[in-house]
The first five atom37 places (N, CA, C, CB, O) and aatype in JSON, in Angstrom:
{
  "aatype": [20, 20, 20, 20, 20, 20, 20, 20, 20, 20, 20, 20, 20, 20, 20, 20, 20, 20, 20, 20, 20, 20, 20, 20, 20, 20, 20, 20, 20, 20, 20, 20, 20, 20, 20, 20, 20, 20, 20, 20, 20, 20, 20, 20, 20, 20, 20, 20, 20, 20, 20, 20, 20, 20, 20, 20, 20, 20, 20, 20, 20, 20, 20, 20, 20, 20, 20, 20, 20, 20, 20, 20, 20, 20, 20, 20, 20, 20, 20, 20, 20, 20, 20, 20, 20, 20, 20, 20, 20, 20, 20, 20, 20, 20, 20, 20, 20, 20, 20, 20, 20, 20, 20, 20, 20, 20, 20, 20, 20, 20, 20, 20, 20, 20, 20, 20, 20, 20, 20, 20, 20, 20, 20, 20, 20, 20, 20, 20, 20, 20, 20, 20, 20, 20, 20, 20, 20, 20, 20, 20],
  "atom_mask": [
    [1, 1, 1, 1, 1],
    [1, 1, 1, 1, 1],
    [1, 1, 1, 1, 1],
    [1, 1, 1, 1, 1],
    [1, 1, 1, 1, 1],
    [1, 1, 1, 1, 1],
    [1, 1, 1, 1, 1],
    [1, 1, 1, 1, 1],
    [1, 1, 1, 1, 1],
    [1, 1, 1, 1, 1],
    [1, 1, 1, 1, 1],
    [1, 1, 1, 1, 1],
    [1, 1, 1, 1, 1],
    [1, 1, 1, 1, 1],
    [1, 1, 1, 1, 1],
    [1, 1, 1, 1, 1],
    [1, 1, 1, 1, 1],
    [1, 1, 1, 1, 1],
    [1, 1, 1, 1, 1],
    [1, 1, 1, 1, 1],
    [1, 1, 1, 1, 1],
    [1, 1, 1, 1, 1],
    [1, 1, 1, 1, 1],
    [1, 1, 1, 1, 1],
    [1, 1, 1, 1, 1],
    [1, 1, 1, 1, 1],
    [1, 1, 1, 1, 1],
    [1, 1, 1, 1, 1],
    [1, 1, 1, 1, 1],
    [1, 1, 1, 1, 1],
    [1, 1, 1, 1, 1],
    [1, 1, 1, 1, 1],
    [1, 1, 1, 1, 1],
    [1, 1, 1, 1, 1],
    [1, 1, 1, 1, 1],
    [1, 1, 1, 1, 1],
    [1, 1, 1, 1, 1],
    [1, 1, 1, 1, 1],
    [1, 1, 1, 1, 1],
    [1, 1, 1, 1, 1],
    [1, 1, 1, 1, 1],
    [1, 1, 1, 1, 1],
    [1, 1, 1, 1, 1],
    [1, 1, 1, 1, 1],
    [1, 1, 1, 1, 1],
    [1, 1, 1, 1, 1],
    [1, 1, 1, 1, 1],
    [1, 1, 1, 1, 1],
    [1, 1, 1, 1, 1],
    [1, 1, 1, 1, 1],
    [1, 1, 1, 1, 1],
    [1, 1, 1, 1, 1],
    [1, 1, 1, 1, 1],
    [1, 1, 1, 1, 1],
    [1, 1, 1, 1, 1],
    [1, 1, 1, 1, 1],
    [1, 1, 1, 1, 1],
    [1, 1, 1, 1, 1],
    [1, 1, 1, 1, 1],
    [1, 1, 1, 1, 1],
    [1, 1, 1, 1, 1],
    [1, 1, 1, 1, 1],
    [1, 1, 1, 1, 1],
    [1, 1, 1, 1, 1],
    [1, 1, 1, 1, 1],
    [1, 1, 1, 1, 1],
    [1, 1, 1, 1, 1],
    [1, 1, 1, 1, 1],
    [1, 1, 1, 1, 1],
    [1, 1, 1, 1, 1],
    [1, 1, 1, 1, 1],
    [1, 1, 1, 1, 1],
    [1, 1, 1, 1, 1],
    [1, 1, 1, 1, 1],
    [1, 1, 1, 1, 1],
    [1, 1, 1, 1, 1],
    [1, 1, 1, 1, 1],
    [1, 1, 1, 1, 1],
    [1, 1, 1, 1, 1],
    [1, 1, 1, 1, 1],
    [1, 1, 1, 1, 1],
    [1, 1, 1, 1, 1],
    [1, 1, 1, 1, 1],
    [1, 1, 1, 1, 1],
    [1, 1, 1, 1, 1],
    [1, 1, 1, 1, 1],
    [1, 1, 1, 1, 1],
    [1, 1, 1, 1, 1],
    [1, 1, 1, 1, 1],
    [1, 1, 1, 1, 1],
    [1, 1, 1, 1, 1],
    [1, 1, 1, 1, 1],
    [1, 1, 1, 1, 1],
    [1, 1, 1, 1, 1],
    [1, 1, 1, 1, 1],
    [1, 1, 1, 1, 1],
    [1, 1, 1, 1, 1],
    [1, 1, 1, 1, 1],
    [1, 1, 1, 1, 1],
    [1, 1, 1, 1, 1],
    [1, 1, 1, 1, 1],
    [1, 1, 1, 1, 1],
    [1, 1, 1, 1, 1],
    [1, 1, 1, 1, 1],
    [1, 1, 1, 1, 1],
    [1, 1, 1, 1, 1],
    [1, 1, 1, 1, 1],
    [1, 1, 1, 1, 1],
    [1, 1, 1, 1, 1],
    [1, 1, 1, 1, 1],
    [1, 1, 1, 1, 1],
    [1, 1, 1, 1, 1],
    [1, 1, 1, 1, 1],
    [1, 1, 1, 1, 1],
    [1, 1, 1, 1, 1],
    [1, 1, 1, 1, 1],
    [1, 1, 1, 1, 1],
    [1, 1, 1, 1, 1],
    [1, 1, 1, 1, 1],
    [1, 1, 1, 1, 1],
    [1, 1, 1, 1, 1],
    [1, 1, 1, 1, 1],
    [1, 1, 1, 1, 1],
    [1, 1, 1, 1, 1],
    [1, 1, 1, 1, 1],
    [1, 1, 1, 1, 1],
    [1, 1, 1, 1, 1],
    [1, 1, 1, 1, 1],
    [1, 1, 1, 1, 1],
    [1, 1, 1, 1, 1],
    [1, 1, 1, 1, 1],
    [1, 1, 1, 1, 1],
    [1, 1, 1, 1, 1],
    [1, 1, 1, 1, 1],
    [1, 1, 1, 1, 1],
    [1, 1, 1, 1, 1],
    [1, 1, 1, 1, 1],
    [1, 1, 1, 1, 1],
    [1, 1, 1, 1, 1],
    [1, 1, 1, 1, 1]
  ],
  "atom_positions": [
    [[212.59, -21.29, 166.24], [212.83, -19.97, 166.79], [213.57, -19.08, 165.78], [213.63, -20.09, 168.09], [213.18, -18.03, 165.27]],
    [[214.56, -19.65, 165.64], [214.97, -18.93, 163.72], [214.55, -18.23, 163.07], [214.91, -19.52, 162.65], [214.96, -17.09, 162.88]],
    [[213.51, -18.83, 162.51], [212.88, -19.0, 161.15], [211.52, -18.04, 161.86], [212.58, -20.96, 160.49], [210.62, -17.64, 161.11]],
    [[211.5, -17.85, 162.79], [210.67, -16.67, 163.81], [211.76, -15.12, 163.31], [210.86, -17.24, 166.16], [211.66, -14.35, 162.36]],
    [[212.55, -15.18, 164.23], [213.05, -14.09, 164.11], [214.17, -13.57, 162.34], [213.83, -14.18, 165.57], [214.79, -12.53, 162.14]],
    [[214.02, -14.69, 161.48], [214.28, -13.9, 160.36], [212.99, -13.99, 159.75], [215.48, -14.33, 159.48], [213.04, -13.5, 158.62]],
    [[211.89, -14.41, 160.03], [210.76, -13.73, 159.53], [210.13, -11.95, 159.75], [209.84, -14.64, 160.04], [209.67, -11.16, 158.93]],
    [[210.43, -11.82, 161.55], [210.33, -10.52, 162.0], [211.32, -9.77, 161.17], [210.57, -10.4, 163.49], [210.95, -8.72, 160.65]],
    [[212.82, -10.29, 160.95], [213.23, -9.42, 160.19], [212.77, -9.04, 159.22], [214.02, -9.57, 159.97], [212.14, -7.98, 159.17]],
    [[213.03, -9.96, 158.02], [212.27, -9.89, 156.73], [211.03, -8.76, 156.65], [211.64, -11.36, 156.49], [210.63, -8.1, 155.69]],
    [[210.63, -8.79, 157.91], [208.96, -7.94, 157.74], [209.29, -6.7, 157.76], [207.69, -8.12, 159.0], [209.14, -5.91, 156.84]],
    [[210.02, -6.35, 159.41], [211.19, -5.12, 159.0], [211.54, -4.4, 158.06], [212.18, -5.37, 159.03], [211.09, -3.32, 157.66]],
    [[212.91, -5.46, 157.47], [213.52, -4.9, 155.9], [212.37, -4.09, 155.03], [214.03, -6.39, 154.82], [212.3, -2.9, 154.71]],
    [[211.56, -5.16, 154.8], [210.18, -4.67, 153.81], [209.55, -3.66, 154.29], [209.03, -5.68, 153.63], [209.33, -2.72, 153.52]],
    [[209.15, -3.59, 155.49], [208.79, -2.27, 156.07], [209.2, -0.8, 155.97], [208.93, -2.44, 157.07], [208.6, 0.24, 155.67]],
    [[210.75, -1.18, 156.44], [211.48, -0.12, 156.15], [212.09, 0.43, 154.74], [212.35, -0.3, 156.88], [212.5, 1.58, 154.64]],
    [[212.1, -0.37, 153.8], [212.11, -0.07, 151.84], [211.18, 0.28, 151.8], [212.23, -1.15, 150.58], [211.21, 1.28, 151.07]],
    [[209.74, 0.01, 152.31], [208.66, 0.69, 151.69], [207.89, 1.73, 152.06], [207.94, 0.0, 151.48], [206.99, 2.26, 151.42]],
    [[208.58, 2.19, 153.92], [208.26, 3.45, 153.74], [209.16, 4.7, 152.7], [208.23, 3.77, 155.07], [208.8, 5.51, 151.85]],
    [[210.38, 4.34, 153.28], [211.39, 5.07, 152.24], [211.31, 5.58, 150.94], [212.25, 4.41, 152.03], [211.64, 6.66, 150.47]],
    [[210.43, 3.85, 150.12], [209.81, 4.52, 149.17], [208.97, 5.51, 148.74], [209.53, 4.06, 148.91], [209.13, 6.39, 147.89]],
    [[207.99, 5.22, 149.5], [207.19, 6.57, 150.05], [207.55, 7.56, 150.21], [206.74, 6.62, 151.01], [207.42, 8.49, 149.42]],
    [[208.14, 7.58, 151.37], [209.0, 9.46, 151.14], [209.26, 9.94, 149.85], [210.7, 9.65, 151.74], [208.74, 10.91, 149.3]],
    [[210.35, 8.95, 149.29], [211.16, 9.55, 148.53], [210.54, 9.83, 146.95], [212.37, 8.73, 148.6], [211.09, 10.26, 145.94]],
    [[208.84, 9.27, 147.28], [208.33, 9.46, 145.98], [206.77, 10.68, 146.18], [207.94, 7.66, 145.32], [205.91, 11.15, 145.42]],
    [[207.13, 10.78, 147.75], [205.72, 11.49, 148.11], [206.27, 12.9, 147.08], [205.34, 11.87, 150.26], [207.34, 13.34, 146.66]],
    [[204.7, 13.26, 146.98], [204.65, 14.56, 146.18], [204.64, 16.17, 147.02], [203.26, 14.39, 145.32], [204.1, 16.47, 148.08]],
    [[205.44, 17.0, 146.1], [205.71, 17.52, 147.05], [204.41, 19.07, 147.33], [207.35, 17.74, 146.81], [203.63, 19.08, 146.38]],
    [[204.17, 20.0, 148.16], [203.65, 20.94, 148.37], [203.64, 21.62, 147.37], [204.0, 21.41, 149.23], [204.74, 22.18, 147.44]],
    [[203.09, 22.03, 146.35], [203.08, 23.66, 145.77], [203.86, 24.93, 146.83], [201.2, 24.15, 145.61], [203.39, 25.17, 147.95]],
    [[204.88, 25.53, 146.37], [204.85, 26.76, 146.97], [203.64, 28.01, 146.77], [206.07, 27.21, 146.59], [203.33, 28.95, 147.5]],
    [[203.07, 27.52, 145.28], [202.24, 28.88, 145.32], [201.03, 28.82, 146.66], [201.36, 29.07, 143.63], [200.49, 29.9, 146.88]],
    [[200.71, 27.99, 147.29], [199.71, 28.07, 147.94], [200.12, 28.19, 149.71], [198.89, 26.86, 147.44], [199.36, 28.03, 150.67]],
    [[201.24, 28.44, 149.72], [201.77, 28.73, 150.97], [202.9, 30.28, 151.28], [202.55, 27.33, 151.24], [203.76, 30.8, 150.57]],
    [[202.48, 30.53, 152.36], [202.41, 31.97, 152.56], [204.17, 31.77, 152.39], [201.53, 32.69, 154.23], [204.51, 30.63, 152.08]],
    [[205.06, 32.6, 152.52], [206.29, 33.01, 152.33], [206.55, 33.17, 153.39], [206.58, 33.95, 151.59], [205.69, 33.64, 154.14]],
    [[207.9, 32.82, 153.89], [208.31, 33.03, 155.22], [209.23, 34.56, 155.69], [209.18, 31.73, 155.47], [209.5, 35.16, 156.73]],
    [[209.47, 34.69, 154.34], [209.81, 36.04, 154.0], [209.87, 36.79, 153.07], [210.55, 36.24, 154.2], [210.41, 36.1, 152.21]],
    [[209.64, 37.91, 152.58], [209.74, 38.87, 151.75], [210.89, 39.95, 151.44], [208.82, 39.36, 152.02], [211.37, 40.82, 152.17]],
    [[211.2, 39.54, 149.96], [212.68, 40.63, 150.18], [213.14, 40.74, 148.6], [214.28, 39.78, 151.36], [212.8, 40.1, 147.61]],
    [[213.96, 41.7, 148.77], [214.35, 42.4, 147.53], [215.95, 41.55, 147.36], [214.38, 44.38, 147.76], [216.75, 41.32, 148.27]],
    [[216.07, 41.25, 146.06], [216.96, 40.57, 145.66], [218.39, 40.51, 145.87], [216.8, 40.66, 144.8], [219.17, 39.57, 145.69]],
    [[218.57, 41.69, 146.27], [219.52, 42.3, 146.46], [219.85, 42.36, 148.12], [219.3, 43.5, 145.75], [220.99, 42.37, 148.58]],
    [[218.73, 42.38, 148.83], [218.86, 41.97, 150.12], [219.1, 40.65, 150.72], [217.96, 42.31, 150.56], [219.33, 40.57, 151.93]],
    [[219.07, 39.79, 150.09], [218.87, 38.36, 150.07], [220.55, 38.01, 150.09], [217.86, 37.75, 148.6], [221.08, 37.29, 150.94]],
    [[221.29, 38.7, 148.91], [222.44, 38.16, 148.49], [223.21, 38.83, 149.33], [222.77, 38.23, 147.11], [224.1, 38.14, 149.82]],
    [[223.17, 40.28, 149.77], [223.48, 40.5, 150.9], [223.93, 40.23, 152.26], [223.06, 40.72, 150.92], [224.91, 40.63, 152.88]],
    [[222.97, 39.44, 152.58], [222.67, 38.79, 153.55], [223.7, 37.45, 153.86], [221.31, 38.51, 153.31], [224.04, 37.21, 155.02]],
    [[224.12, 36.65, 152.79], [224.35, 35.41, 152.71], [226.01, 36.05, 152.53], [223.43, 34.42, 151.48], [226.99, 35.53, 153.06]],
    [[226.05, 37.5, 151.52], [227.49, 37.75, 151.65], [228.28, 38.16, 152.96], [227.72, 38.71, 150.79], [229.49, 38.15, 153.17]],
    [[227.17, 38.53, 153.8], [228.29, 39.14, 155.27], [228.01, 38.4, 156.03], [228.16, 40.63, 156.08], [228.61, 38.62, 157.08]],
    [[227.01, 37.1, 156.11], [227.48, 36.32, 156.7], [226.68, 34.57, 156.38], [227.44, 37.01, 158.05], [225.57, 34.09, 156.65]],
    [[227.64, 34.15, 155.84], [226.78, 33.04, 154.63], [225.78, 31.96, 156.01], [228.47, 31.6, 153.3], [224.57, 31.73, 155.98]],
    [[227.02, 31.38, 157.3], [226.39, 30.57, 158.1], [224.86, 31.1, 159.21], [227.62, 30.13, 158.87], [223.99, 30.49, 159.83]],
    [[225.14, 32.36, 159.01], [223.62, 32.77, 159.63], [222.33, 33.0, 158.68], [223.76, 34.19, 160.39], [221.19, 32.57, 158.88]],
    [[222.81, 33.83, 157.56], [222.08, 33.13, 156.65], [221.25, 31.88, 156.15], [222.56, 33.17, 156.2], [220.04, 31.7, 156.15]],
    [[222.3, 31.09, 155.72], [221.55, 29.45, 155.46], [220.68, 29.2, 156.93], [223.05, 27.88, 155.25], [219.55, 28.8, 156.64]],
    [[220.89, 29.34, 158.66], [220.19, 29.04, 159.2], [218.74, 29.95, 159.17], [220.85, 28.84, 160.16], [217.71, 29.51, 159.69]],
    [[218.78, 31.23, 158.53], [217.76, 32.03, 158.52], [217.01, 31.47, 157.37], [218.12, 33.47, 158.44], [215.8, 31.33, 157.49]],
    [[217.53, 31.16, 156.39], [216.9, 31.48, 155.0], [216.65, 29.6, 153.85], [218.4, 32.9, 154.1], [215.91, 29.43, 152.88]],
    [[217.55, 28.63, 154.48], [217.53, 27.51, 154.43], [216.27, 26.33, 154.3], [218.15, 27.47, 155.29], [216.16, 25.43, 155.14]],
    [[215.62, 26.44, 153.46], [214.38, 25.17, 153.56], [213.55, 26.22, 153.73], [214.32, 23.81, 154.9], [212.7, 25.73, 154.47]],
    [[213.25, 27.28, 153.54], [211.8, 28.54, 153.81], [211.86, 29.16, 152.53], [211.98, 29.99, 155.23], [212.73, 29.45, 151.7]],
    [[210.34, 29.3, 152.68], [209.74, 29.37, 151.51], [210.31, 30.91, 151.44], [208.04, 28.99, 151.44], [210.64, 31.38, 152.53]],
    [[210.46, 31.69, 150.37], [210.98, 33.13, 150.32], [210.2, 33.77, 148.91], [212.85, 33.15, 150.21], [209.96, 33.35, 147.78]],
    [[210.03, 34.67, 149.45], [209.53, 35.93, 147.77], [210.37, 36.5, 148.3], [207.85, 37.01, 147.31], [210.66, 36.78, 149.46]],
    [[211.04, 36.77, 146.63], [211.91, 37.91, 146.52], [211.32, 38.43, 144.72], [213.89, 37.33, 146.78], [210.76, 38.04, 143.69]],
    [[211.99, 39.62, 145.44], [211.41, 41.0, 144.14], [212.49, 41.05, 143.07], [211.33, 42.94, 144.86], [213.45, 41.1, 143.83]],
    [[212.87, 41.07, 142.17], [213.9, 41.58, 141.25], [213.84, 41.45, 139.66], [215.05, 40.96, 141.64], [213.07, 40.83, 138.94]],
    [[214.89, 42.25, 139.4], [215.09, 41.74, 137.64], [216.26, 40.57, 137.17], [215.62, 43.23, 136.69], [217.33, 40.11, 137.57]],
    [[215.21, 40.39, 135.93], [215.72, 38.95, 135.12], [216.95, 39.2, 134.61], [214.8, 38.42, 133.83], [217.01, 40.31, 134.08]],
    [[217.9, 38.6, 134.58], [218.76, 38.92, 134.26], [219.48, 38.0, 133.09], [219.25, 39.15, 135.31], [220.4, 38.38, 132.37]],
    [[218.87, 36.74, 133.07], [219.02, 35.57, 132.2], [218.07, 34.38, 132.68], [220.55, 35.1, 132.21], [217.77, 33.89, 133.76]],
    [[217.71, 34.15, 131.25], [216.44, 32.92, 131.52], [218.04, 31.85, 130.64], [214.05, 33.21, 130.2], [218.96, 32.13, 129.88]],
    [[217.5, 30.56, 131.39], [218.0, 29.33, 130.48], [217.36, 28.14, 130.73], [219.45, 29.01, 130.62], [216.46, 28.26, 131.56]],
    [[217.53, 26.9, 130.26], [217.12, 25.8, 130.03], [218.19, 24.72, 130.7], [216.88, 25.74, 128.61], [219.26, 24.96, 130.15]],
    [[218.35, 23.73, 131.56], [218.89, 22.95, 132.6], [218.87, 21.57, 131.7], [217.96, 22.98, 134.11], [218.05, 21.56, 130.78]],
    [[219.59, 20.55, 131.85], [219.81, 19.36, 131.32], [218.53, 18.5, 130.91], [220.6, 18.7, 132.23], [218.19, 17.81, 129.94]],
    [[217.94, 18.92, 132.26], [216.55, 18.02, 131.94], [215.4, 18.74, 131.57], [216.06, 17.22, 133.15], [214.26, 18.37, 131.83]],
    [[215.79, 20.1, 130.76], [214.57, 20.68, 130.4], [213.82, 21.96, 131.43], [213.68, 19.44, 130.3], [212.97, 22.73, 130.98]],
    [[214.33, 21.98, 132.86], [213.88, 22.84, 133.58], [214.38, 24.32, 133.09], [214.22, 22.45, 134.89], [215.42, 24.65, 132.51]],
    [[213.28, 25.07, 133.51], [213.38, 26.39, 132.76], [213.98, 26.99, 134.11], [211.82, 27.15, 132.03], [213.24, 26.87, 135.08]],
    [[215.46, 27.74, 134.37], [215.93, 28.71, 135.01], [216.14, 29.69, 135.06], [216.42, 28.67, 135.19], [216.91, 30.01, 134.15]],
    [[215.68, 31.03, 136.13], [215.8, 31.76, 135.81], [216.38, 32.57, 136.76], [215.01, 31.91, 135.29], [215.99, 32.32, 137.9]],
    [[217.48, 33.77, 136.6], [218.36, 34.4, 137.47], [217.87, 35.99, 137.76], [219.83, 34.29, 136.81], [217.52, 36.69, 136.81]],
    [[217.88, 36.48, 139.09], [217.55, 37.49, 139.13], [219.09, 38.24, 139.69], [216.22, 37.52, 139.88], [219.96, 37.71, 140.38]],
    [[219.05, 39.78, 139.08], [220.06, 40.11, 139.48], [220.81, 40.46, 140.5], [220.11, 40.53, 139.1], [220.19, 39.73, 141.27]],
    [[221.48, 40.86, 141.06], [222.11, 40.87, 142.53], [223.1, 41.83, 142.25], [222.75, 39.41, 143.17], [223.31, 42.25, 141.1]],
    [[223.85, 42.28, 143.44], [225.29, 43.05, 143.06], [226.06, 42.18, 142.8], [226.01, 43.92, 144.08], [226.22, 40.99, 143.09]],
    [[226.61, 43.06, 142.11], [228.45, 42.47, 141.69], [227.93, 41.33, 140.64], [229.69, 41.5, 143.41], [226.97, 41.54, 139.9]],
    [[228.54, 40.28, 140.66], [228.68, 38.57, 140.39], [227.53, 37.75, 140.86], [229.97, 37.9, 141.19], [227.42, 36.67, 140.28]],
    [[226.5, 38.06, 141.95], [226.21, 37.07, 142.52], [224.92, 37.58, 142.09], [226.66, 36.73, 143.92], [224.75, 38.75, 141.76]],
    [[223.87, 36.56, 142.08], [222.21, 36.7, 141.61], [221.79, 35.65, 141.87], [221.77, 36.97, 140.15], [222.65, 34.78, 142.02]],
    [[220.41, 35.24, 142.04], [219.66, 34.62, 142.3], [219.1, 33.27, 141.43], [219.02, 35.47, 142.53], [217.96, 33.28, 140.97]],
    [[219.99, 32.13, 141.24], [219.0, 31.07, 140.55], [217.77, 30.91, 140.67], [219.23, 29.98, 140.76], [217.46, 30.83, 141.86]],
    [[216.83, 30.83, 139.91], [215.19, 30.01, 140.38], [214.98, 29.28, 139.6], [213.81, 30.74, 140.46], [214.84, 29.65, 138.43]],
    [[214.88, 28.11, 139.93], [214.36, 26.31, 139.1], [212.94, 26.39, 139.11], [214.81, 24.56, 140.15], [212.62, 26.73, 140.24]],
    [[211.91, 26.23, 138.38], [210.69, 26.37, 138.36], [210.16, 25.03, 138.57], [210.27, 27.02, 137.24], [210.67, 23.94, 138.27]],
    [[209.15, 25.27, 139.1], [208.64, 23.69, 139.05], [207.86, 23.55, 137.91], [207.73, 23.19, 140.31], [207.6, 24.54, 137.23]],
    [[207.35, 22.16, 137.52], [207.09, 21.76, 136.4], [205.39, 22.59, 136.11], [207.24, 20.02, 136.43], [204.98, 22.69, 134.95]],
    [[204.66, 23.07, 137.15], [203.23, 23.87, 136.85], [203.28, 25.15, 136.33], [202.42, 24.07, 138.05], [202.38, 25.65, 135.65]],
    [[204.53, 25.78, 136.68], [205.28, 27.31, 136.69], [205.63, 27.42, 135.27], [206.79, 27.48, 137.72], [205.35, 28.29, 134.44]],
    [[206.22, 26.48, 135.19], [206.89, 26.4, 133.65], [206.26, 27.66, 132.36], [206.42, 24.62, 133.0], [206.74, 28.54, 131.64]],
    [[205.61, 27.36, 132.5], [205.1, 28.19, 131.03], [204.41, 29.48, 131.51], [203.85, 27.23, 129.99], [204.06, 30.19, 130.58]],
    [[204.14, 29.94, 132.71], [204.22, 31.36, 133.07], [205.55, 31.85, 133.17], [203.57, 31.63, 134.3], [205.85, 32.89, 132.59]],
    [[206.39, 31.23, 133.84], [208.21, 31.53, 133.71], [208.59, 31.81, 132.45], [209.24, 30.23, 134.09], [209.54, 32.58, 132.26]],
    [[207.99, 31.31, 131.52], [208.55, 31.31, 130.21], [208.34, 32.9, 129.29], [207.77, 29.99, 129.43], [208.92, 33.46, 128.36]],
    [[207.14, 33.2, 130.18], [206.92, 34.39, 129.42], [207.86, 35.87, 129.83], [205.36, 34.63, 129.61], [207.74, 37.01, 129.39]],
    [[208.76, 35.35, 130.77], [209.4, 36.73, 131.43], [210.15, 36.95, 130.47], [210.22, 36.75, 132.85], [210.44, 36.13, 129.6]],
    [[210.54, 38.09, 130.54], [211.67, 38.6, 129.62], [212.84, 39.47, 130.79], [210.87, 39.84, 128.23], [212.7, 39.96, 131.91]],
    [[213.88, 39.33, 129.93], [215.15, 39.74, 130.2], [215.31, 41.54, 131.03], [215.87, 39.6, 128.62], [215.17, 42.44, 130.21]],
    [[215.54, 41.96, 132.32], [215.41, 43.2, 132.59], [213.88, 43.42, 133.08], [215.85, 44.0, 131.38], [213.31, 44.48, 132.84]],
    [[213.41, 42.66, 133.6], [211.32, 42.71, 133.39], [211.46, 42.48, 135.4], [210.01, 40.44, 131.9], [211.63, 41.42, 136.02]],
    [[211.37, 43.29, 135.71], [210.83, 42.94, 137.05], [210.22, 42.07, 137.51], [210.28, 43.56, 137.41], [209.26, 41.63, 136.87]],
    [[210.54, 41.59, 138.64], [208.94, 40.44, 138.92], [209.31, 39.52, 140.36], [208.65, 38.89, 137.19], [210.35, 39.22, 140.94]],
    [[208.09, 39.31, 140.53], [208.05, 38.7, 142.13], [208.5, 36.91, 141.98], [206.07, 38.9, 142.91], [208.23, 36.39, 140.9]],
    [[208.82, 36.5, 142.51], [209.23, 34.47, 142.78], [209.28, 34.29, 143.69], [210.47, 33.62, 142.44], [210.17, 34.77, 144.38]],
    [[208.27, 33.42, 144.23], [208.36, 32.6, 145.14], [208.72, 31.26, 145.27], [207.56, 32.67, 145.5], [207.99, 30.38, 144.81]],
    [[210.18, 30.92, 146.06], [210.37, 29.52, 145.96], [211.21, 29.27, 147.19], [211.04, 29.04, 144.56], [211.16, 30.07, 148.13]],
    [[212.13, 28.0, 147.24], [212.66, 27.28, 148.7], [213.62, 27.73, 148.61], [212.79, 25.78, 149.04], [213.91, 27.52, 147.43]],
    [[214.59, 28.36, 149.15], [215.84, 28.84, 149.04], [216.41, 27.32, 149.87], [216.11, 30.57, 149.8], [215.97, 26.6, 150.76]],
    [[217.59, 27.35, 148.99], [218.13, 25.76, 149.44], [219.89, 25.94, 150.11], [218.15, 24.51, 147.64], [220.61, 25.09, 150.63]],
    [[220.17, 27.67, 149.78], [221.63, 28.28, 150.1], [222.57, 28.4, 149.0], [222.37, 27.45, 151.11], [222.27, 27.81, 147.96]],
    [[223.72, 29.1, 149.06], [224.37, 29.96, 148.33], [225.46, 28.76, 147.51], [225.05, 31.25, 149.35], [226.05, 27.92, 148.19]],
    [[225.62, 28.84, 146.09], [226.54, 28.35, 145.46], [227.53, 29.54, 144.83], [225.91, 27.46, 144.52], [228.31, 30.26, 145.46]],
    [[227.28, 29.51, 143.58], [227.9, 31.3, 143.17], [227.07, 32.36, 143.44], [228.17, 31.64, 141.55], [227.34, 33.53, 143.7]],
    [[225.39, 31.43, 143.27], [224.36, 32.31, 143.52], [223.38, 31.62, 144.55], [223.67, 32.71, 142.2], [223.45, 30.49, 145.04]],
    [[222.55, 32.52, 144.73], [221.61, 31.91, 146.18], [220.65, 31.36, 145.03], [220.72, 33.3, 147.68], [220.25, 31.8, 143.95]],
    [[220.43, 29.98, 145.92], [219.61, 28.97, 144.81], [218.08, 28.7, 145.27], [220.42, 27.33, 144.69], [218.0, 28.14, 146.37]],
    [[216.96, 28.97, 144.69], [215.69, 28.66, 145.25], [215.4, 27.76, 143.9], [214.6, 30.06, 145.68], [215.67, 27.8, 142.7]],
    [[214.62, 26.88, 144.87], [213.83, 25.17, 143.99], [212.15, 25.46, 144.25], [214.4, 23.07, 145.15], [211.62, 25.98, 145.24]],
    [[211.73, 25.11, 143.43], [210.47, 25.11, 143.34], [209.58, 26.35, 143.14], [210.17, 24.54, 144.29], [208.64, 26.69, 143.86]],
    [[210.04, 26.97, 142.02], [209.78, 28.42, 142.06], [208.24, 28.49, 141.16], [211.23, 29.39, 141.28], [207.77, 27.74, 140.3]],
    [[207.69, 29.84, 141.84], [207.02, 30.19, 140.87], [206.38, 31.78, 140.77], [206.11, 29.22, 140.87], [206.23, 32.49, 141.76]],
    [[206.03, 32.2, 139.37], [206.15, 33.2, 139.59], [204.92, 34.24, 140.52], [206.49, 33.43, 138.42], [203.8, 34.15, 140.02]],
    [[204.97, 34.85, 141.35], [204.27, 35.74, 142.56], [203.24, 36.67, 140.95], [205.92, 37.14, 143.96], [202.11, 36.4, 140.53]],
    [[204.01, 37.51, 140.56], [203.33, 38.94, 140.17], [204.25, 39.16, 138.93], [203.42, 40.34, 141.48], [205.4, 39.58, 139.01]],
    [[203.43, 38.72, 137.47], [204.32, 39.25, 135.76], [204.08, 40.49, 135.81], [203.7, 38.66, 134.05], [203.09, 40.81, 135.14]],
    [[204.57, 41.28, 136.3], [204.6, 43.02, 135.57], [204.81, 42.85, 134.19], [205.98, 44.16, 136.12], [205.97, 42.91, 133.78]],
    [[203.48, 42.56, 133.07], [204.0, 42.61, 131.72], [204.19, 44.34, 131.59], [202.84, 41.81, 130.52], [204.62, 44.83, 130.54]]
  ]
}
């Protein structure tokens, strides 16, 4: 009877590591091919999160978002991801992490250059942070 029920376990354990694995290796959606849950100007965004950060993150949290603005600084991240900040009032602006397909259209923006991004807004650190970006519309 034992050797029954730490077998059911065993099957379990394994069961449950290997969906996990799964998840945690499933691939994820493209944003470019999914509509935006909202549309907004950069400046409205940061806005938003400044007068009131906890209604915000529940508005704006895990949804896909385009926002409009200028570049304000491109840089390069530990592991090579290309980031790029759009401006905001005051101090605060917009991170965007590109995903790895984006990459080399991101690359071509320049500094002060308008332009559309679509990505996951994930909520506010110094700046409101979107993952998986890519770029909407290059106004060269």
């Amino acid at each position: 009877m034992k050797k029954k029920i730490f077998l059911a376990l065993g099957i379990m354990i394994v069961a449950g590591v290997s969906y996990g694995f799964y998840l945690f290796n499933k691939p994820r959606q493209s944003v470019a091919k999914v509509e935006p849950d909202f549309q907004l100007q950069s400046t409205a965004i940061i806005g938003e999160y400044e007068k009131d950060e906890n209604s915000a993150n529940q508005k704006f949290n895990g949804k896909v978002v385009e926002v409009t603005g200028i570049v304000s600084e491109k840089t390069k991240d530990e592991l090579g991801k290309l980031n790029v900040t759009l401006q905001g009032e005051d101090i605060a602006g917009i991170g965007c992490v590109f995903e790895p397909a984006a990459q080399l259209k991101a690359a071509t923006l320049a500094e002060g250059q308008e332009v559309k991004i679509k990505g996951i807004c994930t909520g506010i650190l110094m700046d409101v942070v979107m993952v998986d970006c890519v770029v909407v519309d290059n106004n060269q």
